[in-house]
C-alpha angles and dihedrals in degrees: 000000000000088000096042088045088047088044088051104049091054087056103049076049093074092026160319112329121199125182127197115193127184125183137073103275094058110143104201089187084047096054102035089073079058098054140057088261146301097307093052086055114094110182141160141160110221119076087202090050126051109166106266098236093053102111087050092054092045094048091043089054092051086042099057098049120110092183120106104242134035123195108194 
């Protein structure tokens, strides 16, 4: 995770960084050290059953950047 979390800093450097994760080994802890906090992390657990209002939260997050770049 060192390279992933160096990787990351460099990135929320320039802007705001958001990470979705699906699978069951997703680590949301894990992963919210990756990402801008906690509202620009989109994970779940179940492969059948993303939430069904994913791709609007996602969209909202991006939306309501004012920052230059996005990595998704």
């Amino acid at each position: 995770m060192n390279t992933a979390a160096s990787a990351a800093q460099q990135l929320k450097s320039m802007g705001t960084l958001s990470v979705i994760a699906m699978g069951p080994n997703v680590n949301a802890n894990d992963l919210n050290v990756l990402s801008s906090g906690a509202q620009n992390l989109f994970a779940w657990p179940d492969y059948s059953h993303p939430p069904d209002d994913l791709m609007t939260n996602i969209t909202n997050a991006i939306s309501n950047q004012t920052d230059k770049y996005y990595c998704l």
